[in-house]
C-alpha positions in Angstrom: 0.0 0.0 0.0 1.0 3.5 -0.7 2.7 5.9 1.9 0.1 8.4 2.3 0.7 12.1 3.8 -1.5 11.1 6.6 1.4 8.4 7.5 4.2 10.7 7.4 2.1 13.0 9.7 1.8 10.0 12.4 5.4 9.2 12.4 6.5 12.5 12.7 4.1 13.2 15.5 2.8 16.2 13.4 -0.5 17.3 11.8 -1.1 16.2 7.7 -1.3 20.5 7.6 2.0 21.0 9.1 3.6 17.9 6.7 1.9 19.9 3.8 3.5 23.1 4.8 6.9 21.8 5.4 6.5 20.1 1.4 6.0 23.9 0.6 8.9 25.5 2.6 6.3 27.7 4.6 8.8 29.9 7.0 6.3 29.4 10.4 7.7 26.3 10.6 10.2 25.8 12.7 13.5 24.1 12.1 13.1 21.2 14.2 9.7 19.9 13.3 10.7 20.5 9.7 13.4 17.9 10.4 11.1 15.7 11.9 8.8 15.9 9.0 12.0 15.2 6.7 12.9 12.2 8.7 9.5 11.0 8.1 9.6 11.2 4.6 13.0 9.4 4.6 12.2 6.4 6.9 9.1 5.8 4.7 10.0 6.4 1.5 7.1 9.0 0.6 7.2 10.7 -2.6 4.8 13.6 -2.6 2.4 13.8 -5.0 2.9 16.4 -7.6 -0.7 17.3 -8.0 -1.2 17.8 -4.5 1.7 19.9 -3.6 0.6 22.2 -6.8 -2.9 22.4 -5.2 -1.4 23.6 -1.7 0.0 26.0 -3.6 -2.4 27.0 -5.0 -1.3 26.7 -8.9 -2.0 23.8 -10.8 1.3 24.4 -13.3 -1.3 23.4 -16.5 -2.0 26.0 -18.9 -5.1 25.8 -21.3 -5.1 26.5 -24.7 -8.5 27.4 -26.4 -8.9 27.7 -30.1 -11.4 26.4 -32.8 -11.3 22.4 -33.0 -13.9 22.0 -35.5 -14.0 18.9 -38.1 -11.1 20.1 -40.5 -10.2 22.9 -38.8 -6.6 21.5 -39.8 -6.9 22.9 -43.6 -8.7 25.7 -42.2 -6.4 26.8 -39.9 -3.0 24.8 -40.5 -0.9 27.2 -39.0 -2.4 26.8 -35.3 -0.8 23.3 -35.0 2.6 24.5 -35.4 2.1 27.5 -33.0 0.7 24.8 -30.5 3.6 22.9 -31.2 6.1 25.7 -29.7 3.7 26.5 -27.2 4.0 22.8 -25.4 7.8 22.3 -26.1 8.3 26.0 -24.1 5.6 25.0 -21.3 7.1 21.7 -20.7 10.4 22.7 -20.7 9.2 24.8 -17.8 7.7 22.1 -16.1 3.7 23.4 -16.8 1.1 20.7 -18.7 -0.6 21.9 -21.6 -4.6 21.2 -22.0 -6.4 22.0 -25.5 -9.9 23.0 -24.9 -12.5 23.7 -27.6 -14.1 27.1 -28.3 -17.7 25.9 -27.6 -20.4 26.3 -30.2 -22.7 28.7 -27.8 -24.7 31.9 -28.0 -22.7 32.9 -25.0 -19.3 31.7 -24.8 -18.2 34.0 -21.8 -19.9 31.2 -19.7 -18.0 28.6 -21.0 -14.8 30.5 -20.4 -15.8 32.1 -17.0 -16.5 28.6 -15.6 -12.5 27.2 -17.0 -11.2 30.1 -15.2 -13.5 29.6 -12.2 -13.0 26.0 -11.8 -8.9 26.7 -11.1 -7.9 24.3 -13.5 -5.4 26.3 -15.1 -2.8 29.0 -14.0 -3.1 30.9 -17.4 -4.7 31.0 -20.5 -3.1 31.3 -24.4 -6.2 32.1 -26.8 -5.7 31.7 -30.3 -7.2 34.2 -32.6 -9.9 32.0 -34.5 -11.9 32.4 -30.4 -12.2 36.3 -30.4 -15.6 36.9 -29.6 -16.6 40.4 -28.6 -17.1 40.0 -24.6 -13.1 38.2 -24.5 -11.4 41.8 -23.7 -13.9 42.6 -20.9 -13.7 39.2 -18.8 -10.2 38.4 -19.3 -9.2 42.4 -17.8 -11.4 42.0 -14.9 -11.0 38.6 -14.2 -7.3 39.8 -14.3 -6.3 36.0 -15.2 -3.1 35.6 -17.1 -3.7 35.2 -20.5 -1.9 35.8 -23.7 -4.0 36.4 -27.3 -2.5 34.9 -30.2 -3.0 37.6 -33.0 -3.7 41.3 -32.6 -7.3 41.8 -31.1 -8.1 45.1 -32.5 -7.5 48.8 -31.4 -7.6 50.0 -28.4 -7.7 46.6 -26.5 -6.6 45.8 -22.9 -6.1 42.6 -23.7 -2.4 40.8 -23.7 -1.9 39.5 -27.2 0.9 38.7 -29.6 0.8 39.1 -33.0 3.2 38.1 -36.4 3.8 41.3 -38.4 1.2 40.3 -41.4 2.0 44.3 -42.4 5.9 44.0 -42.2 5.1 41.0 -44.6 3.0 43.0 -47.1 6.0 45.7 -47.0 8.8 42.9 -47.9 6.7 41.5 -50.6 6.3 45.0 -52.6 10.0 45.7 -51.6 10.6 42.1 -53.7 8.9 42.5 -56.7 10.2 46.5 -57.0 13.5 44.3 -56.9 12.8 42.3 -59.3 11.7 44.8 -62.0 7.7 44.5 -61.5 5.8 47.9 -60.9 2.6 46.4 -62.2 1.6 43.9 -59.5 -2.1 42.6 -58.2 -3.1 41.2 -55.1 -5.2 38.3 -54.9 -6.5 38.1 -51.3 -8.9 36.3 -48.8 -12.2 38.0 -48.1 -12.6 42.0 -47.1 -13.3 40.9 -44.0 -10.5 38.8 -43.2 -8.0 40.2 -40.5 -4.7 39.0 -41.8 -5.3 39.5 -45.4 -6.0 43.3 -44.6 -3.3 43.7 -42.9 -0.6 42.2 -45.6 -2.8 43.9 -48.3 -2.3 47.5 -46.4 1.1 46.5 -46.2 2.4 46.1 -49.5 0.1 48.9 -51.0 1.8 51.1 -48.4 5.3 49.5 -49.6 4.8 50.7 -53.1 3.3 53.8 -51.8 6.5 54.6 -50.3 8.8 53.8 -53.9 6.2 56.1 -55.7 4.2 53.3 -56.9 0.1 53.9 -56.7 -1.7 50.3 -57.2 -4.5 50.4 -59.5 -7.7 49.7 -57.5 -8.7 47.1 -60.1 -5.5 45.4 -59.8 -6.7 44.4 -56.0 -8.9 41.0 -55.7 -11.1 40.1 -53.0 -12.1 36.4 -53.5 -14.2 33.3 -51.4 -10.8 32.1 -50.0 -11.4 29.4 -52.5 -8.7 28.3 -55.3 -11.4 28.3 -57.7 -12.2 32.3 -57.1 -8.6 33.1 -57.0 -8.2 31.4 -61.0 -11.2 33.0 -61.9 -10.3 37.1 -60.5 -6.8 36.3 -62.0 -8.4 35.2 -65.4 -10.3 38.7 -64.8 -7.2 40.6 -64.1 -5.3 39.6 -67.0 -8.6 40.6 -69.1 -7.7 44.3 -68.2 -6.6 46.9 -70.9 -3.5 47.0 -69.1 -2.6 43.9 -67.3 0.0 43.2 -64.0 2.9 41.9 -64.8 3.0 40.2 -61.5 0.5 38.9 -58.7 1.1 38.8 -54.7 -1.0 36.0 -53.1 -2.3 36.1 -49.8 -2.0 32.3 -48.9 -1.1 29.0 -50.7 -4.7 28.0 -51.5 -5.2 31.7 -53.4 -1.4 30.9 -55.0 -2.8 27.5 -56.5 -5.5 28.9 -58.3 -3.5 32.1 -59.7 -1.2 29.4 -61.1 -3.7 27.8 -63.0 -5.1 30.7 -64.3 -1.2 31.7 -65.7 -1.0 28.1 -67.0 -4.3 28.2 -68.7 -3.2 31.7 -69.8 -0.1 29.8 -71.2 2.1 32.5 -69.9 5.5 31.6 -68.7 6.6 31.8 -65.0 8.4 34.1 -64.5 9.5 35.6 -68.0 5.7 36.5 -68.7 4.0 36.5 -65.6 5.7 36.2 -61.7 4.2 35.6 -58.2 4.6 35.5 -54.5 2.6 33.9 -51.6 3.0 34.0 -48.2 4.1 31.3 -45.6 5.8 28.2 -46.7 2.7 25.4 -45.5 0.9 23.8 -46.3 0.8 23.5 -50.5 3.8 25.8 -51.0 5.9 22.5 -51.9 3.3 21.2 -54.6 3.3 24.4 -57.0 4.6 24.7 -59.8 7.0 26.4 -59.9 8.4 26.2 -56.9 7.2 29.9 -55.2 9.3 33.2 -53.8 7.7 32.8 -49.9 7.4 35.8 -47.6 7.3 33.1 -44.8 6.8 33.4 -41.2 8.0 30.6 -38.4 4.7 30.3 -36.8 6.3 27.6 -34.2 8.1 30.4 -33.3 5.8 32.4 -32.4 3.8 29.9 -30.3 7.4 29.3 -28.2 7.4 33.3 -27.4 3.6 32.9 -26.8 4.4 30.6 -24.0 7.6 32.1 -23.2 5.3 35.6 -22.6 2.5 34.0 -20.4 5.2 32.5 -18.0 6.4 36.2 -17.6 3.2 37.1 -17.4 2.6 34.6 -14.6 5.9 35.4 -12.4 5.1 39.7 -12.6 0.8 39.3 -12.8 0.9 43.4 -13.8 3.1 43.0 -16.8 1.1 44.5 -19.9 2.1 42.6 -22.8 1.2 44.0 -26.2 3.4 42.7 -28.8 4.5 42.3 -32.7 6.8 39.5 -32.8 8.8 36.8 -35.2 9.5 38.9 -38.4 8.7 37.6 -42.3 11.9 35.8 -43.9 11.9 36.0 -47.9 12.5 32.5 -49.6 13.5 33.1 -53.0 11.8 30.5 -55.4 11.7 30.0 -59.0 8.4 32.4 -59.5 10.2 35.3 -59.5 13.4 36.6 -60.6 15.8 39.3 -59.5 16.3 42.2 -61.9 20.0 42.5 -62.7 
């Protein structure tokens, strides 16, 4: 049978409260009953439970992480894999457990999230971005729980959050194609109402702002987020009295169907027509060519996450607002350098 703390507490001649403080180096304690306890624990060979000596202090060293886990959220949202990826190598490393909790399908999902934090089975909380909801700011600043947001949750928020520079992004991708020569150059993005998209759109039309270059309005394409809608707005594109030369893509899927388009065009890549796309995964090794990538290391950016929230969890007053983990350009064969 297993050595219980109740044991320890009748061979030491002490109370199961006083054992418990002594596992938790409380000071009241003096030095001599502390050495009975510790003689206890010797002659009996008790090994304190984890669990319960995180209880009596009154942290449980688990983190949750809530994000969308919907049936194929993976193609959805690919990238949240590899940030949770750095998040539990950096929280294990620091000896926390990471639990993965879904963002419930609700009218009301405050509740949901009030009860996780009420129930104390967690010392923090990461969020990824795909949760937002508008109530999130609100109960996490008055709840005063640590939490980090993955992804920038708007103006003016109290909220701690981290973000990927999806601006800096669009910035290096108009800097690339200036490079290479290309001063007409469309952008094929997401929806108007997606976050990310906006932000690298913003970012390059500000990038050729700055070289002198104004982007025609036609030569910027909102589509479904579908490959299908991204081959047909680049079929409409190239229709245009004066055509790009080039096209930026907001995301692999986009890039897939404004290849198509150039193939069914029969326009060469990259001596008639070029392109770019932004982050390496998931189809950026299946086109053809092989893409330029403005990529960013999403695993990266879940290990500073994680590496934030610990911080946040040692100094509970810290405000942390933060752009983090810049683009890297990967030259590929759909572009080419003006010489």
């Amino acid at each position: 049978m297993a050595v219980t703390i109740s044991d320890v507490a009748k061979e030491a001649g002490v109370s199961t409260s006083t054992v418990s403080k002594v596992l938790n180096n409380w000071s009241s304690i003096s030095p001599a009953t502390c050495e009975r306890v510790h003689e206890a624990i010797k002659k009996l060979h008790y090994t304190p439970n984890a669990r319960a000596v995180s209880f009596a202090k009154g942290a449980s060293h688990n983190i949750l992480f809530l994000s969308s886990l919907k049936k194929e959220e993976a193609y959805r949202n690919p990238h949240m894999f590899d940030i949770l990826c750095g998040v539990r190598r950096t929280l294990a490393e620091h000896g926390y457990t990471l639990m993965l909790t879904d963002f419930p399908d609700t009218a009301e999902p405050q509740e949901y999230l009030t009860g996780l934090i009420g129930k104390g089975l967690a010392d923090g909380i990461l969020i990824h971005g795909s949760c937002s909801f508008p109530q999130l700011s609100r109960l996490l600043t008055e709840s005063r729980f640590p939490h980090i947001h993955i992804g920038h949750p708007g103006p003016g928020s109290r909220m701690c959050w981290i973000d990927t520079n999806n601006g800096l992004a669009g910035q290096f991708a108009a800097q690339h194609m200036l490079e290479c020569g290309y001063e007409k150059v469309a952008f094929i993005g997401e929806r108007r109402t997606d976050h990310i998209s906006t932000q690298r759109l913003n970012g390059f039309l500000g990038g050729m702002y700055d070289y002198g270059y104004r982007v025609p309005d036609e030569y910027i394409r909102y589509t479904d987020s579908t490959r299908e809608d991204a081959c047909r707005q680049t079929h409409e594109v190239l229709s245009l009295p004066v055509p790009p030369r080039a096209f930026i893509c907001e995301n692999n899927t986009l890039a897939l169907g404004v290849v198509k388009a150039l193939h069914e065009r029969q326009l060469q890549i990259p001596d008639e027509a070029a392109f770019l796309t932004f982050d390496s995964y998931p189809y950026s090794s299946i086109i053809d060519p092989t893409p330029t990538v403005i990529d960013i290391d999403v695993y990266d950016l879940g290990v500073q996450a994680a590496q934030m929230l610990l911080r946040k969890l040692e100094n509970p007053t810290l405000l942390v607002q933060a752009y983090t983990t810049l683009p890297v350009l990967r030259q590929g064969l759909s572009t080419v350098l003006a010489f």
